[in-house]
Each structure stands twice: as structure tokens, then as C-alpha cells.
N, C-alpha and C positions, 0 to 999 in steps of 0.2 A: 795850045801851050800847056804847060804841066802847070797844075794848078798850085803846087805847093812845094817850097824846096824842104820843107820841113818833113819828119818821119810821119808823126800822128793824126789823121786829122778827124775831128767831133764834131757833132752841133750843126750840121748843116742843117740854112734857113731859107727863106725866103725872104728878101728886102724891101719888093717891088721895084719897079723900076725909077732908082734913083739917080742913073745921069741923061735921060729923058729921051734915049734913039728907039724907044717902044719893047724891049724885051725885059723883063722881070730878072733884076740882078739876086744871086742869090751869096751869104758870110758862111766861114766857117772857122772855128776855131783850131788850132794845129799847135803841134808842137813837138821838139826832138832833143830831149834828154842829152843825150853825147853833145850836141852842143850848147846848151845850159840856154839853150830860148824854149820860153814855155808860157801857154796860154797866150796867145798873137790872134787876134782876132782878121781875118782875110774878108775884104768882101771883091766882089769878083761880078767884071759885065757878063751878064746873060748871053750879051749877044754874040765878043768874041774872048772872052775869059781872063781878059785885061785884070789887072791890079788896080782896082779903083783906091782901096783904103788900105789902112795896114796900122791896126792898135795895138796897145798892151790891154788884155781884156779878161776877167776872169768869168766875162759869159759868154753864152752867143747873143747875136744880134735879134731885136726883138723891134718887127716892123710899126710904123706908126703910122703907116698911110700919109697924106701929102698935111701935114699939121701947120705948115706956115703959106699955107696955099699959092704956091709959086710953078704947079705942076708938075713939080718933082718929090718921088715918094722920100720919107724919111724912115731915119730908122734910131735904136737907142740903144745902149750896151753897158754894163758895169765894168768902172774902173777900179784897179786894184789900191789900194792906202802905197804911198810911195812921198818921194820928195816934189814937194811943191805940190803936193795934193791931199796933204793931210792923213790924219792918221787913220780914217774910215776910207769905206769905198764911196763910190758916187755913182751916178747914171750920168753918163753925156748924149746927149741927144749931137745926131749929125742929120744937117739938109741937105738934101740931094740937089746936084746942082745943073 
């Protein structure tokens, strides 16, 4: 499948394997000007390139290995200041599930 309908894409990472069928999923950040989406954070199965996540993000994802010990790797990524999220960024932590 095509990884990204978007024009740009930055910041590939590695995640670990965060929906747990044994392949190392890996994020990347994209974005496409002409149509006014920008900085979209993608993460994506390893195994067959599935759309697992899909944020507003102004970094890439940054692995945290399995942090709530459930078997499933996690990962963390900056959210942008916006409504209903105040007026700084934050870090959101996502488990793999």
C-alpha cells in the first residue's frame, strides 16, 4: 500500500513492535502544503503497512520500549498548543495494543 497520501514525508522512526504480530512497526511525519495538512504524524505495521495511528504532531515518534509491561511496545510524540489542549505543547505517551 502507499504509505502516505500526503506530499512530504520526514522523520522516519522506529516504534517497536507496537500491535504485537512480531514485526517492528515504524512513524513518520508527512505533510502537503496545497492541501493545508501539515505535520500528521503516521505510524504504520511493519508487517503489512496498515495505518495503525494517525496524529496532529509536531515531532516524530520517539520509542519507549513496552513501559506499561503489557507486551506491547510503546511510543511518545509532541502535541502541538491547539483547543482543548492548552496553550503549550505536551508529550502523549501511546500503548501499544
Amino acid at each position: 500500500p502507499a504509505l502516505s497520501p500526503y506530499g512530504s514525508l520526514t522523520d522516519f522512526t522506529c516504534v517497536g513492535d507496537i500491535d504485537g504480530d512480531g514485526y517492528e512497526d515504524f512513524g513518520y511525519r508527512a505533510d502537503d502544503v496545497s492541501l493545508g495538512i501539515g505535520n500528521v504524524l503516521l505510524i504504520r505495521s511493519g508487517a503489512t503497512g496498515a495505518l495503525l495511528h494517525e496524529f496532529q504532531s509536531w515531532s516524530e515518534a520517539t520509542a519507549l520500549g513496552d513501559i506499561d509491561g503489557d507486551g506491547h511496545a510503546d511510543f511518545a510524540f509532541v502535541l502541538p498548543p491547539g483547543p482543548g489542549k492548552g496553550p503549550s505543547t505536551c508529550v502523549r505517551i501511546v500503548y501499544g495494543r
